[in-house]
C-alpha positions as CSV (number, residue, x, y, z in Angstrom):
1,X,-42.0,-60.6,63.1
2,X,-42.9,-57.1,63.5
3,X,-45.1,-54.7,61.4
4,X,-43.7,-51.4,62.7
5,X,-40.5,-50.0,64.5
6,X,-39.3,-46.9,66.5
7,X,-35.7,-46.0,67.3
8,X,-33.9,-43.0,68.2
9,X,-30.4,-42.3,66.4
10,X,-28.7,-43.6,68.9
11,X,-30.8,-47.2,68.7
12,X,-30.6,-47.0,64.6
13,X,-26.5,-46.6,64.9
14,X,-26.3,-49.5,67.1
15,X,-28.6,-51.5,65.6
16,X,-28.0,-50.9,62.1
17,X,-24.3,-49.2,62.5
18,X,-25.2,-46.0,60.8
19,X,-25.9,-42.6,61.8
20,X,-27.7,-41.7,58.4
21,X,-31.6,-42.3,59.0
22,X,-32.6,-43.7,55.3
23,X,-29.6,-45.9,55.0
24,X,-30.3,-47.3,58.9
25,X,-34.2,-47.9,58.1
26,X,-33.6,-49.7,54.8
27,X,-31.0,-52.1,56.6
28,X,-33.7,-52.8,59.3
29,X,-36.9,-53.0,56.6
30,X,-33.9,-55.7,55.2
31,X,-34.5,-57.7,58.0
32,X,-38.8,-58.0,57.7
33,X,-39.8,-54.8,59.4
34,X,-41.7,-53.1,56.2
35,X,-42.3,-49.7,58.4
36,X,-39.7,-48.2,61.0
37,X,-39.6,-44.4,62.4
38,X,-36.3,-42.9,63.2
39,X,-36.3,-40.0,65.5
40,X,-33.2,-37.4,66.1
41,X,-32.9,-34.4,67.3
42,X,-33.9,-32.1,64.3
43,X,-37.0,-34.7,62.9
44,X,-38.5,-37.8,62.4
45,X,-38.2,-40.4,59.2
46,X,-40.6,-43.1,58.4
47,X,-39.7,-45.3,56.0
48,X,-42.2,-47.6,54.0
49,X,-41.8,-50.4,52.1
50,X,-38.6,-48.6,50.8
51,X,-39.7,-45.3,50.2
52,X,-38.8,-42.8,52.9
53,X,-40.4,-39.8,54.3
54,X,-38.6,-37.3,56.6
55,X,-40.4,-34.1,58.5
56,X,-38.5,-31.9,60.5
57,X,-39.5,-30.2,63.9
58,X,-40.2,-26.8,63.9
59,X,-39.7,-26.1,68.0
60,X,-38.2,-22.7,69.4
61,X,-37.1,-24.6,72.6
62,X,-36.5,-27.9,73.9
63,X,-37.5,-27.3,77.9
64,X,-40.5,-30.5,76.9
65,X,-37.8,-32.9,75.0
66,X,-38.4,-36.0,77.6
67,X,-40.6,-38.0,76.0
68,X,-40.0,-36.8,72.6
69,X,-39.8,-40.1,71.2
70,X,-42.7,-41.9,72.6
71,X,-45.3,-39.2,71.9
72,X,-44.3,-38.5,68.3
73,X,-44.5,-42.8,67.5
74,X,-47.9,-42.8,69.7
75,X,-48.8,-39.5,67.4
76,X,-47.8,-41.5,64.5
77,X,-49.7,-44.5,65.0
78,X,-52.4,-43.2,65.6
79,X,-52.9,-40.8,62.8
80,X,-51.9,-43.9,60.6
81,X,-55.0,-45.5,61.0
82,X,-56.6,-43.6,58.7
83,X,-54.4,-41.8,56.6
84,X,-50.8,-42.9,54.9
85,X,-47.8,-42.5,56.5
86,X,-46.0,-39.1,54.7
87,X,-49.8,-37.5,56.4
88,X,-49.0,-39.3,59.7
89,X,-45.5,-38.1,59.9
90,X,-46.6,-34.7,59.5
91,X,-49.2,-35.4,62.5
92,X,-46.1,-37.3,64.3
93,X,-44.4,-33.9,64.0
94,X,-46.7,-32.5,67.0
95,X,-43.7,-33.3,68.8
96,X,-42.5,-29.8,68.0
97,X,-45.4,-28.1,70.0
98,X,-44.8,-30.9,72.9
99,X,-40.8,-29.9,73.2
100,X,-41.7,-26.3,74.1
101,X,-43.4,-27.1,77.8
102,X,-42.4,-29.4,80.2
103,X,-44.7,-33.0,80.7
104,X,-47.4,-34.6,78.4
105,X,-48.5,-32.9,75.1
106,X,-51.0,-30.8,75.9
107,X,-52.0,-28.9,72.8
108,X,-55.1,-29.2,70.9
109,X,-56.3,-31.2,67.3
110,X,-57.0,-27.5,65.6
111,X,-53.2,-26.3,67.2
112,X,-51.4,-29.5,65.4
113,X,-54.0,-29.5,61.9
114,X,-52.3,-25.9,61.9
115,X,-48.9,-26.9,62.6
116,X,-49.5,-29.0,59.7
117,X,-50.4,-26.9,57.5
């Protein structure tokens, strides 16, 4: 019933009673959902009709984490419009530049095309 998913560790352990990211997206793709995103601390997984890809945030500080979540699955969603999801994970991983300052993202395209490169 859905197309897409986002959780938190703490959501994937209780949902799918792991702490390990792949094994928790592969029980929940088990149940329908073909595409799910997995946030902790250290990065973000999206897993795809069984293959999974993992990208790890590269902040210096965490002052901005509120909101980490929702802005890297927003990030995500939209990058995947138009490009597959290993390229939108690595957009997804603007998050990093988001944790350093307090509120909303509020870096630029150019600053996350260079994050990503």
């Amino acid at each position: 019933m859905m197309d897409m998913l986002k959780l938190d560790i703490v959501e994937a352990k209780i949902l799918a009673g792991t702490e390990d990211l792949e094994r928790a997206a592969l029980v929940i793709e088990g149940w329908g959902c073909p595409e799910t995103l997995i946030t902790k601390a250290e990065g973000i997984l999206a897993s795809v009709s069984g293959k999974t890809y993992y990208e790890k945030f590269s902040n210096r500080s965490v002052v901005g984490r509120t909101g980490r979540d929702g802005t890297a699955f927003a990030a995500y969603l939209a990058y995947r419009l138009g490009h597959d999801a290993p390229e939108a994970l690595k957009f997804a991983a603007l998050v990093s530049i988001k944790m350093e300052a307090p509120g909303p993202f509020n870096g630029t395209l150019d600053g996350v095309l260079t994050q990503m490169r």
